[in-house]
VOMARDREN-121577 format. One line per 3 residues: number of its first residue (from 1); their letters; for each residue z, y negated, x of N, C-alpha, C. Coordinates in Angstrom, 1 decimal. Last residue first. Example, Ala and Ser with C-alpha at 12.3 -4.5 7.8 and 13.67 -1.06 7.14 Angstrom:
# residues 2
2 = SA = 7.1 2.2 12.8 7.1 1.1 13.7 7.9 0.0 12.9 ~ 7.8 5.7 13.2 7.8 4.5 12.3 7.8 3.3 13.2;
# end
This chain:
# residues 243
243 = XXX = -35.8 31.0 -14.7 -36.1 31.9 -13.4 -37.2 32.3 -13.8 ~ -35.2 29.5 -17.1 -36.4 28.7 -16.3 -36.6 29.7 -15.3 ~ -33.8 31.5 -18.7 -34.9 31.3 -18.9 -36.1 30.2 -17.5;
240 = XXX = -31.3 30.6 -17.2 -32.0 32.1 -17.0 -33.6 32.0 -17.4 ~ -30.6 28.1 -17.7 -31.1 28.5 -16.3 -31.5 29.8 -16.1 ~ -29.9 29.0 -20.0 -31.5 28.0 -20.0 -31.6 28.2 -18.2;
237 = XXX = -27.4 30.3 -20.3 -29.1 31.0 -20.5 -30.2 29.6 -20.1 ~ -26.0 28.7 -19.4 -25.7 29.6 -18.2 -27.6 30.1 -19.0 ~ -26.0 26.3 -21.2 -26.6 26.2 -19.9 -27.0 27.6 -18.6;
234 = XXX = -24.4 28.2 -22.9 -25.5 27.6 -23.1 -26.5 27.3 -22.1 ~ -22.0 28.6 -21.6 -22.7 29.2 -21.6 -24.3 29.1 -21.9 ~ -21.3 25.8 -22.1 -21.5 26.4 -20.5 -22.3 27.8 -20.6;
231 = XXX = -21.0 25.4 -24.4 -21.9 24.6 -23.4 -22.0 25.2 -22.5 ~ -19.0 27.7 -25.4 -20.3 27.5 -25.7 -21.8 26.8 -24.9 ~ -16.9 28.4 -22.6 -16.9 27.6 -23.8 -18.6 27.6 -23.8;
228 = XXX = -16.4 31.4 -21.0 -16.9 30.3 -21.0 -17.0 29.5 -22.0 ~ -13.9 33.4 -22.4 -15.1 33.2 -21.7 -14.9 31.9 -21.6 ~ -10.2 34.0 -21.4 -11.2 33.8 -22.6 -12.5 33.5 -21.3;
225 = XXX = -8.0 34.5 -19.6 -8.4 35.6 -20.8 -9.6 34.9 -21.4 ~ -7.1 33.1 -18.0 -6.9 32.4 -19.3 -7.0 33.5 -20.6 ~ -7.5 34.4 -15.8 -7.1 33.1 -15.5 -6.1 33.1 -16.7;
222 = XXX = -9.9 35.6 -15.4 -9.1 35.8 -15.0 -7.6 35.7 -15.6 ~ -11.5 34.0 -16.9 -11.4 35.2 -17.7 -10.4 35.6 -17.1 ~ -12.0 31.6 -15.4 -11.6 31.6 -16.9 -10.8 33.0 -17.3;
219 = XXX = -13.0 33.2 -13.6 -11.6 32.1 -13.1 -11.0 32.4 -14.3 ~ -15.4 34.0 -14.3 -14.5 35.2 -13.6 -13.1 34.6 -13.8 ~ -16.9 32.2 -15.1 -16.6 32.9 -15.9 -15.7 33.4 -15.6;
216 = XXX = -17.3 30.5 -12.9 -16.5 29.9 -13.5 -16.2 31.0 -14.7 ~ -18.6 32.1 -11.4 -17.9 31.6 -10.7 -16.7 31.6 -11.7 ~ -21.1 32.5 -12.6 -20.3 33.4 -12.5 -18.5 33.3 -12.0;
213 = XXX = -22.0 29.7 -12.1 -21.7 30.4 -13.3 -21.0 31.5 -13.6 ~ -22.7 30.0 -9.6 -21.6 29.0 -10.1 -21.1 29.1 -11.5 ~ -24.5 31.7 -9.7 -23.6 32.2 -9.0 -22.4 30.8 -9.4;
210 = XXX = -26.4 30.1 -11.2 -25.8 31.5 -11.8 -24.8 31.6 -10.8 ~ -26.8 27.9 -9.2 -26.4 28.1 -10.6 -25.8 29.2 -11.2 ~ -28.4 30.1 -7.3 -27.1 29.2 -6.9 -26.7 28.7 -8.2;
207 = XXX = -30.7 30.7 -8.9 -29.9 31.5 -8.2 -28.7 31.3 -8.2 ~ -31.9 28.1 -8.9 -31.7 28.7 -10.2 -30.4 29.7 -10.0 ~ -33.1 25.7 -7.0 -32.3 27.1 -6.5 -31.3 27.3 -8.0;
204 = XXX = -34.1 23.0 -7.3 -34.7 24.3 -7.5 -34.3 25.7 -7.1 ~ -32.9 20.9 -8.0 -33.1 20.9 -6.4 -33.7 21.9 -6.6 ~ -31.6 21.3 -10.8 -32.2 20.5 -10.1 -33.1 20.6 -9.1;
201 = XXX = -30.0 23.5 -10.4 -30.8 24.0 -10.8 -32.0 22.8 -10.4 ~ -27.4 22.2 -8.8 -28.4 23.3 -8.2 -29.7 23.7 -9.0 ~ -27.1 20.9 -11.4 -27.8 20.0 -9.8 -28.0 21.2 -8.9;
198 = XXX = -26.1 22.1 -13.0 -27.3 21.9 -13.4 -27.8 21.2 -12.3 ~ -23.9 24.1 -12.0 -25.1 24.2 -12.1 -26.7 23.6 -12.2 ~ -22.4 21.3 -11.3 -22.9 21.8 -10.0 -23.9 22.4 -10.6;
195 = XXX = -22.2 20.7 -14.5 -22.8 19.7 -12.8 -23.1 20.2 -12.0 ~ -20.3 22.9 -14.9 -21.8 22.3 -15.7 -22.7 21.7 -14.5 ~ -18.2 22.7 -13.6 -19.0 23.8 -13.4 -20.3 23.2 -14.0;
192 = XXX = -17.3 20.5 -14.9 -17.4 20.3 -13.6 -18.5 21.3 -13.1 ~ -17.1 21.1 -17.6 -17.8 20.5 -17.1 -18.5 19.9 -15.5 ~ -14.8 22.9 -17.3 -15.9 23.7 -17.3 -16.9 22.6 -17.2;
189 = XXX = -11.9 22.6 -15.4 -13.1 21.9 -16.1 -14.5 22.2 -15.9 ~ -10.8 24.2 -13.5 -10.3 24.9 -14.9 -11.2 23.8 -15.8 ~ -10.2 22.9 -10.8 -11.1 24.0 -10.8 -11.3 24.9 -12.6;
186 = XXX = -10.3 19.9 -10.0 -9.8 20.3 -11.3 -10.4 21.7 -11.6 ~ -10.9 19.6 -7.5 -10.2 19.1 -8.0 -9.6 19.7 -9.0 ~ -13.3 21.0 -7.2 -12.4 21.6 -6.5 -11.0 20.4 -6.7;
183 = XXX = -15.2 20.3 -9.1 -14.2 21.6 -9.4 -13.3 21.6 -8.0 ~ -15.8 17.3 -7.7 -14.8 17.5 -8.9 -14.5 19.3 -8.9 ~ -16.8 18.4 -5.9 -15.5 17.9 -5.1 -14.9 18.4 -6.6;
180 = XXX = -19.6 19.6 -6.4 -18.3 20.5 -5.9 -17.1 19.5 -5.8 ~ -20.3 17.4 -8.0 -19.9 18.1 -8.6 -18.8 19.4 -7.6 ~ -20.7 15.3 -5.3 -19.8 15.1 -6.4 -19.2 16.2 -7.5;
177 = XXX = -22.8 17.4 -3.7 -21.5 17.0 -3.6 -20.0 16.4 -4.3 ~ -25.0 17.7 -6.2 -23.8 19.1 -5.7 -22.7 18.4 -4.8 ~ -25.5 14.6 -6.0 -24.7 15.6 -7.2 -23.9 16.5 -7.1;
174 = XXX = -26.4 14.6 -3.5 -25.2 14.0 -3.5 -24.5 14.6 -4.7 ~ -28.6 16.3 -3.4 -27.3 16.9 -2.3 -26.3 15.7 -2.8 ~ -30.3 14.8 -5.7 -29.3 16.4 -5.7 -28.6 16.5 -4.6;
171 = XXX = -31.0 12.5 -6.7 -30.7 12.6 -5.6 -29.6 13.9 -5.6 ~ -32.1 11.4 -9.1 -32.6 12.6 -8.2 -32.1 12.5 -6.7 ~ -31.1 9.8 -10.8 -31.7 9.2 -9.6 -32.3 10.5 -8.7;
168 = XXX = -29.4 11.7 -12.3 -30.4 10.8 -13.0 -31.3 10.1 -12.3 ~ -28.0 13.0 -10.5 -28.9 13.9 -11.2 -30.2 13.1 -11.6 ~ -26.2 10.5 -10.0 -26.7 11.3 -8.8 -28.3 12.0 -9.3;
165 = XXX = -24.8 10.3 -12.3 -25.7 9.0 -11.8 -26.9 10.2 -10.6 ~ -23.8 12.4 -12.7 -24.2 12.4 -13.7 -25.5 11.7 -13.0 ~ -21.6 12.5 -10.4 -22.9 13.1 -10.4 -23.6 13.1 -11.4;
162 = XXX = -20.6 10.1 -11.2 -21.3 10.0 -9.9 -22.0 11.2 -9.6 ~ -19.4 11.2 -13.4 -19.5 9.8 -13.8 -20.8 10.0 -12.2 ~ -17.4 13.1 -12.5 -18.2 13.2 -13.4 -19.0 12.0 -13.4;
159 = XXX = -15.6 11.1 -10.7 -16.8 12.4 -9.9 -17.9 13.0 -10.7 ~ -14.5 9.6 -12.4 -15.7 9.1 -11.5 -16.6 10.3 -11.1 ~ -12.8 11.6 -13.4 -14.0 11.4 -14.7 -15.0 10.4 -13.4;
156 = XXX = -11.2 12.1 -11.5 -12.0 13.4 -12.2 -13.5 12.5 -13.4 ~ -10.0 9.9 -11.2 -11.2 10.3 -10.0 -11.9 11.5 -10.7 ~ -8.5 9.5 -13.5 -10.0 8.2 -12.8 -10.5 9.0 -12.0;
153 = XXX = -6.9 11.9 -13.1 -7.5 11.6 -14.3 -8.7 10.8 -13.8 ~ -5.6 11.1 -10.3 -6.1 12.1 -10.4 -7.4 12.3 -11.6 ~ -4.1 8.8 -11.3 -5.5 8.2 -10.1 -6.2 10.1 -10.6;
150 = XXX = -2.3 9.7 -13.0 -3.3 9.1 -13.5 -4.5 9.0 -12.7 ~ -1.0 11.5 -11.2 -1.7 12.2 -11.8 -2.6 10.9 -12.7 ~ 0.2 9.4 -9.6 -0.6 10.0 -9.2 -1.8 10.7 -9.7;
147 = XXX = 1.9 8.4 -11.4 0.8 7.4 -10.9 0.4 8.5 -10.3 ~ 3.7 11.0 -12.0 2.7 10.7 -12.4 2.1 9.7 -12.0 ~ 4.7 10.7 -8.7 3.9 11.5 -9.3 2.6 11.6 -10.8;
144 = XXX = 6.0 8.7 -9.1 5.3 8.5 -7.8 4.2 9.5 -8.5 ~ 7.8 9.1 -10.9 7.5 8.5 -11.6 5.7 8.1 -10.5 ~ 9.4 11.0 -9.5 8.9 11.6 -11.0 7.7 10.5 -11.3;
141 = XXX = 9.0 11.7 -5.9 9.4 10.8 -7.2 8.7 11.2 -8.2 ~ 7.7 10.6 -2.7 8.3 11.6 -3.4 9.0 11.3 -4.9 ~ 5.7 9.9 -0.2 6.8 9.5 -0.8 6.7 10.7 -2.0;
138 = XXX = 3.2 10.6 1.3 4.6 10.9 2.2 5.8 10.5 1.1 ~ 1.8 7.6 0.2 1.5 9.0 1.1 2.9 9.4 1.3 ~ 1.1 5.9 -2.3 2.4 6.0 -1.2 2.5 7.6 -0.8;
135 = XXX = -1.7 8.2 -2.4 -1.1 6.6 -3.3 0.5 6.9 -2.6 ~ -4.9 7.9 -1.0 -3.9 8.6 -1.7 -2.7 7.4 -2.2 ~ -7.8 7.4 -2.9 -7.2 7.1 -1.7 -6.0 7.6 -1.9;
132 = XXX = -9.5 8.1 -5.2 -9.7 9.1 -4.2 -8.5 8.5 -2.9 ~ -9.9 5.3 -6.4 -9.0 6.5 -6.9 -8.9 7.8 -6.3 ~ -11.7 4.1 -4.9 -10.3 3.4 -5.1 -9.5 4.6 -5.5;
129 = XXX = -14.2 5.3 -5.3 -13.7 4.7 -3.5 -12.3 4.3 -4.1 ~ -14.7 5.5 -7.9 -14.8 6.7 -7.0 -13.8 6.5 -5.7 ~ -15.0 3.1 -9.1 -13.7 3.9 -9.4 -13.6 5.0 -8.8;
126 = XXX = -17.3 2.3 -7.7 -15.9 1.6 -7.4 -14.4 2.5 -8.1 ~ -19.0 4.1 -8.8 -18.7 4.3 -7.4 -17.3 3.3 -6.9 ~ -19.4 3.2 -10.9 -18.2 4.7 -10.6 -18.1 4.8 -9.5;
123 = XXX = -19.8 0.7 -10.8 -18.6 0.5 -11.6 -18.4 2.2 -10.5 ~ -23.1 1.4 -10.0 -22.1 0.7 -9.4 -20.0 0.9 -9.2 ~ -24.0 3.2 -11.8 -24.2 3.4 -10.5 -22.8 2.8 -10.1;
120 = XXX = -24.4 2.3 -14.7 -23.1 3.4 -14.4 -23.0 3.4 -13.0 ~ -26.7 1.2 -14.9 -25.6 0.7 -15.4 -24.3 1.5 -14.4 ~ -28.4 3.4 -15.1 -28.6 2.6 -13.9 -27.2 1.8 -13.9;
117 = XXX = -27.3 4.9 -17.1 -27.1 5.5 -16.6 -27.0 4.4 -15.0 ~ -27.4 4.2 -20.4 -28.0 3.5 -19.4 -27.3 4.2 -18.0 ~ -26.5 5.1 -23.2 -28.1 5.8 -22.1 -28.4 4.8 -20.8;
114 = XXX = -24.2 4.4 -23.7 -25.3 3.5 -24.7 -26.6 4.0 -23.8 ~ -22.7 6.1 -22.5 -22.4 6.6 -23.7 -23.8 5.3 -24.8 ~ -22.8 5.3 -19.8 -23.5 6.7 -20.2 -24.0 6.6 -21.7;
111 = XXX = -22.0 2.6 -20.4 -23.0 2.7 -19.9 -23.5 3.9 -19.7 ~ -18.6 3.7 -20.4 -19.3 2.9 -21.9 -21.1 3.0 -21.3 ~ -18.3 4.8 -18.3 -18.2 6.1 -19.0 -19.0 5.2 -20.3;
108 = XXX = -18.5 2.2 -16.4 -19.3 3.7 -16.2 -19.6 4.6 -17.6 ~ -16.3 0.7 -17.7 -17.6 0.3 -17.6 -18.8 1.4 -17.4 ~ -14.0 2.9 -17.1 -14.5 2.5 -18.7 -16.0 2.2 -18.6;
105 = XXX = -14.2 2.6 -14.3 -14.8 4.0 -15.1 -14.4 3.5 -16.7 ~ -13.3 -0.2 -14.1 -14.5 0.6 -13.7 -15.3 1.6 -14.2 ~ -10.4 -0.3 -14.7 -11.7 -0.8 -15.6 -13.4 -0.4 -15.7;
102 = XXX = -9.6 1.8 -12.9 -9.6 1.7 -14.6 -10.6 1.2 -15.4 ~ -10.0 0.1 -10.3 -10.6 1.5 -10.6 -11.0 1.9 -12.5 ~ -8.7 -2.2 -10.9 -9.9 -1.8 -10.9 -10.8 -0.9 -10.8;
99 = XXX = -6.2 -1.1 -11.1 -6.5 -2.1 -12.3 -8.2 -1.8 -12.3 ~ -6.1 -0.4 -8.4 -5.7 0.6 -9.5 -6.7 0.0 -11.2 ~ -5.9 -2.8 -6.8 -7.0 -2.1 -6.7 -6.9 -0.9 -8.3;
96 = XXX = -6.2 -6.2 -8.5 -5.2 -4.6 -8.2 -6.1 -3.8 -7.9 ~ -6.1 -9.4 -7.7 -7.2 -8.2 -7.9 -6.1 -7.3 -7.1 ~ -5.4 -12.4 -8.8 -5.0 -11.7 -7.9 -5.8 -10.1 -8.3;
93 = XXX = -6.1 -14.6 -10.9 -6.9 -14.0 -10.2 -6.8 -12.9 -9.7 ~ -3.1 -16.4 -10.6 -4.1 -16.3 -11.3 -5.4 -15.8 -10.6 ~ -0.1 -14.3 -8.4 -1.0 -15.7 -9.2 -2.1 -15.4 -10.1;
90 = XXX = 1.9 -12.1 -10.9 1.4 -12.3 -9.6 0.2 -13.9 -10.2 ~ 5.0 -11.4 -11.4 4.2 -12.9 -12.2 3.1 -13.0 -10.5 ~ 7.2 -9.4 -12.8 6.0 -9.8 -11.6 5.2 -10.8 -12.4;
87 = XXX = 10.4 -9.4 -13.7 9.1 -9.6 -14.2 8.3 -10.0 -12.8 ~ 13.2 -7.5 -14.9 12.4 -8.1 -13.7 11.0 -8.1 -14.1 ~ 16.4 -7.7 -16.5 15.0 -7.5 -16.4 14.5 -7.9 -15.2;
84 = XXX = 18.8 -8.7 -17.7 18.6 -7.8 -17.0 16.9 -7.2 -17.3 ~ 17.9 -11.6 -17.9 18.1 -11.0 -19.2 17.9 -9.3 -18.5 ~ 15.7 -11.8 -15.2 16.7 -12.5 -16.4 16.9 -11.4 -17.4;
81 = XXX = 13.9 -12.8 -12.2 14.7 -11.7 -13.1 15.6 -12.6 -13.8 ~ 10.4 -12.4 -11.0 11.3 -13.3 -11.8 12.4 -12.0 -12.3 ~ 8.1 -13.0 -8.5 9.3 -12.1 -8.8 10.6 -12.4 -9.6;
78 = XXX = 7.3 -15.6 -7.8 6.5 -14.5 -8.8 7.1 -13.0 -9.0 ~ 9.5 -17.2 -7.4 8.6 -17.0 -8.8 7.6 -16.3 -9.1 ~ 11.0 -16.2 -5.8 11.2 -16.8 -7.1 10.5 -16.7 -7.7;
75 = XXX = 9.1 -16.7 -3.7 9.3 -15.5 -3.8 9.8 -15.3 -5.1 ~ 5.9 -18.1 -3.5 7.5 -18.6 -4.3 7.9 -17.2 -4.5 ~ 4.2 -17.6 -0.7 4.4 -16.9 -2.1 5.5 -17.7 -2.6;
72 = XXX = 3.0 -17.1 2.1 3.3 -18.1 1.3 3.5 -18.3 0.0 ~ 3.5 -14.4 3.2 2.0 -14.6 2.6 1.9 -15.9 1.9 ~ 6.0 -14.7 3.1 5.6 -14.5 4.2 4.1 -14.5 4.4;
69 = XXX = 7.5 -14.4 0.6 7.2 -15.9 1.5 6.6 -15.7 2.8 ~ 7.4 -12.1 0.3 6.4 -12.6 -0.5 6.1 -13.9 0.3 ~ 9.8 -11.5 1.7 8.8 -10.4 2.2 7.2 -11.7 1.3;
66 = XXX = 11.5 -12.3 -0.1 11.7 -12.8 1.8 10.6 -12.7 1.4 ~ 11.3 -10.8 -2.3 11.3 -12.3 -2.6 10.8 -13.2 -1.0 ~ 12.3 -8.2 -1.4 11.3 -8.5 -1.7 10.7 -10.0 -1.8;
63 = XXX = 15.2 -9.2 -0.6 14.0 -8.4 0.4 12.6 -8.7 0.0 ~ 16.0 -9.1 -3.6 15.9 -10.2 -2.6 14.9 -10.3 -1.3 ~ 15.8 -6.5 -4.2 15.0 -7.7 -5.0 14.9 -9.1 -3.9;
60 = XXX = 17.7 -5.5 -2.7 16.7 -5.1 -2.6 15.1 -6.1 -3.0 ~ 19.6 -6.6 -3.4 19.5 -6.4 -2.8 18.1 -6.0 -2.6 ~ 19.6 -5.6 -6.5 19.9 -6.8 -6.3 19.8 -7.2 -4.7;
57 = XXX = 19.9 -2.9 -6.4 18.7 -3.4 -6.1 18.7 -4.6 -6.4 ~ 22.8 -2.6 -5.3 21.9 -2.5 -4.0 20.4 -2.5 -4.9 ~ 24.0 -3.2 -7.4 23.8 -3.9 -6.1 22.8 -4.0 -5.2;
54 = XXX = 23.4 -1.1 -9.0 22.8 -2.8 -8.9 23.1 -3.7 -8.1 ~ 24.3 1.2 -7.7 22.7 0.9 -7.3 22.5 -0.4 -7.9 ~ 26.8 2.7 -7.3 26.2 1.2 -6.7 24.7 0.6 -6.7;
51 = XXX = 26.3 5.0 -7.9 27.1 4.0 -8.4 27.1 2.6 -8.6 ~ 22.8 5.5 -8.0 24.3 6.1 -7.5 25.1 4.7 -8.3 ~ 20.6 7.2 -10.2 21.0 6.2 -9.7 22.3 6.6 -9.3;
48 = XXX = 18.8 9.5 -10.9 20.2 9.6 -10.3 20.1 8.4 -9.8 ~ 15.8 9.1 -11.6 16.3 9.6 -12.7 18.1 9.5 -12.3 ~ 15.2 8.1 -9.3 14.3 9.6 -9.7 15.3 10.0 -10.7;
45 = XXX = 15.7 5.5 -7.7 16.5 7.4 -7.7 16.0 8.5 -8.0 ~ 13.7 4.3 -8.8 13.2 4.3 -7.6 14.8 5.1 -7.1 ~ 13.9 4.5 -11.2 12.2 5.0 -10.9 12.9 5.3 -9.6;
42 = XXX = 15.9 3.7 -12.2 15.5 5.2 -12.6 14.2 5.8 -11.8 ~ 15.8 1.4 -11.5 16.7 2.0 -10.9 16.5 3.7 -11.0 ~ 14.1 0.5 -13.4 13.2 0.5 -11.9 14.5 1.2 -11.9;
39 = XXX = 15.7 0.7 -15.7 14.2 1.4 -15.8 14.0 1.8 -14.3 ~ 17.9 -1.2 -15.3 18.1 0.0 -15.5 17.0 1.0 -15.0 ~ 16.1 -3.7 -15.3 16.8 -3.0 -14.1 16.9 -1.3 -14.3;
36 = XXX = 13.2 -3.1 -16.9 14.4 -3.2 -17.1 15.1 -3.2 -15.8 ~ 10.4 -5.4 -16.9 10.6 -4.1 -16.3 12.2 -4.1 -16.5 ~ 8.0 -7.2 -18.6 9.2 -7.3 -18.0 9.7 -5.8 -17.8;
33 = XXX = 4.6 -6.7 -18.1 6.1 -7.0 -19.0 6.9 -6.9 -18.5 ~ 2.2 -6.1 -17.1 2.0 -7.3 -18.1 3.3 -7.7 -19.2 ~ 3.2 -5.0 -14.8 2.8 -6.9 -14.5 2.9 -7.2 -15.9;
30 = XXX = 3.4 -2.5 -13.6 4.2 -3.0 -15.2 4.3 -4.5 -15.2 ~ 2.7 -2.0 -11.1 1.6 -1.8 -12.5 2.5 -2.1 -13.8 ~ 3.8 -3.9 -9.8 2.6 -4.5 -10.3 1.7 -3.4 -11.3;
27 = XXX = 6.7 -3.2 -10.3 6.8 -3.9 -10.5 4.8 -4.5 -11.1 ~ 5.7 -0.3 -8.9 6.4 -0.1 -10.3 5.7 -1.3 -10.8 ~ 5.3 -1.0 -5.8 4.2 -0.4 -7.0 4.4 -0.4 -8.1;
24 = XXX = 7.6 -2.1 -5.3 7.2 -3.2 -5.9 5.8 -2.5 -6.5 ~ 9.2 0.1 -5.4 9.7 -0.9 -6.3 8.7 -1.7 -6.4 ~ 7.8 1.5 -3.4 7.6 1.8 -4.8 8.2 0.8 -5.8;
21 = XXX = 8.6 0.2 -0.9 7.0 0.0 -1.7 7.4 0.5 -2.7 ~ 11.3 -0.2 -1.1 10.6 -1.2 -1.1 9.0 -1.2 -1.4 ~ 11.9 2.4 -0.6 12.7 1.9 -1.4 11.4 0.8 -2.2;
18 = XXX = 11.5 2.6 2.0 10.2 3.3 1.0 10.5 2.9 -0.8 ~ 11.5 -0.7 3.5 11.5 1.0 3.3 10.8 1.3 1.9 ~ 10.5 -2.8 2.8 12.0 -2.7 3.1 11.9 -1.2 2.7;
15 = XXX = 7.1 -3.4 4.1 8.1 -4.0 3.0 9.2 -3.2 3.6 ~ 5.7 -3.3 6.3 6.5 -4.5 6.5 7.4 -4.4 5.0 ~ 4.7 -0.7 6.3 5.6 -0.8 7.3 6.8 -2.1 6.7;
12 = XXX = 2.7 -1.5 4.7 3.4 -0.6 4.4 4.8 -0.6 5.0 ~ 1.4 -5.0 5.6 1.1 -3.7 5.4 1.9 -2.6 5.2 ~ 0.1 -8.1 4.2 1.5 -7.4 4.4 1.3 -5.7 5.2;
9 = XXX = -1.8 -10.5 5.9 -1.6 -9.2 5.6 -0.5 -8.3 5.5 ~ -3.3 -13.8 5.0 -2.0 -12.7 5.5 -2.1 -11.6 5.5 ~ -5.5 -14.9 3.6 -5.4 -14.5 5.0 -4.3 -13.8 6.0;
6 = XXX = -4.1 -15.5 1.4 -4.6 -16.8 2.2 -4.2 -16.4 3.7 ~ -3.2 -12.3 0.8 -2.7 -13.5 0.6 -2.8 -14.5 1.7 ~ -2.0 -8.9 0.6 -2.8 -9.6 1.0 -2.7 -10.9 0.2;
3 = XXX = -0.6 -6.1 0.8 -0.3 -6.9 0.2 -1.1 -7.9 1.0 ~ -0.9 -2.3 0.3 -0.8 -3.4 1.2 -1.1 -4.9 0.5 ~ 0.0 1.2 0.8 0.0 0.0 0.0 0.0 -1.2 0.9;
# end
């Protein structure tokens, strides 16, 4: 995580331990409301706050306030607390990377859904490069985790979203690339299997399809007991017929 401002650069090291990045990850993705003490104390124990923990995130708050003057910031004020609460008040403009990944793959997934695909290039590739980075590496937490599983959600639908673009531009080694990452992400989304098939069948290796099709039959059946959902199978005969 890193914090940027009229040419400053905060970088991970510089906030107040590990304490200190997730409190203030909490603080900017809960920007558009006030955050309880209680709440962040929960985030940043993991549900065991100790005795003393309003102290010590009273303490901690402060750290952060230093840390903002350092990028020339009102530490005051864009770190506001009242009414046991804490509110982030970042300036006018300020760009989240997370914020933009989100927006991104809406932009992507709305430009499939009206056929414009050329549309879609750009936005998934920004929600591709942002949601693929990892998110406070090395830290640990209920709440660390799910932000995690959200970025996990944006990167599964960019990788859909990038090899859709890929197929549509004919560019098949990057499709089979986006489609292997997505199964190997989410190895139990049969649309993922879809993709690689249909970008192997693309490129002209019909073969390599079926074997990704068998792939995904075996997991399933393994796995779950059931076949392939109708689509997939669907796809599994049309690449039989074009052999």
């Amino acid at each position: 995580m890193t914090v940027e401002a009229r040419g400053v650069r905060l970088e991970p090291e510089d906030f107040p331990g590990q304490q200190g990045r997730t409190a203030f990850a909490c603080l900017v993705s809960e920007r558009d409301g006030p955050v309880s003490r209680s709440a962040l104390a929960d985030v940043l124990w993991d549900g065991s706050p100790p005795g003393s923990w309003d102290q010590a995130l009273s303490s901690l708050a402060s750290k952060l306030r230093s840390l903002l003057g350092r990028i020339e910031l009102d530490g005051s004020e864009v770190l506001r607390g009242s009414a046991g609460c804490y509110e982030l008040h970042l300036p006018p403009g300020s760009w989240v990377d997370h914020e933009a990944a989100l927006d991104a793959i809406h932009q992507a997934e709305a430009a499939f859904r009206v056929g414009d695909p050329r549309a879609a290039y750009g936005p998934s590739a920004v929600a591709h490069h942002i949601a693929r980075r990892p998110f406070l590496p090395g830290e640990k937490g209920r709440w660390i985790e799910e932000r995690r599983d959200r970025l996990r959600g944006i990167l599964a639908r960019a990788l859909e979203c990038r090899a859709e673009v890929y197929l549509w531009n004919k560019e098949y080694t990057l499709a089979l690339e986006a489609a292997r990452d997505l199964v190997t992400l989410e190895p139990f989304r049969e649309s993922g299997y879809r993709l690689l098939m249909r970008a192997h069948a693309a490129a002209g290796n019909g073969a390599e399809a079926l074997r990704v099709y068998e792939r995904c039959r075996e997991l399933i059946s393994h796995e779950l007991g059931v076949g392939p959902s109708p689509e997939t199978r669907a796809l599994h005969a049309e690449v039989l017929r074009s052999l």
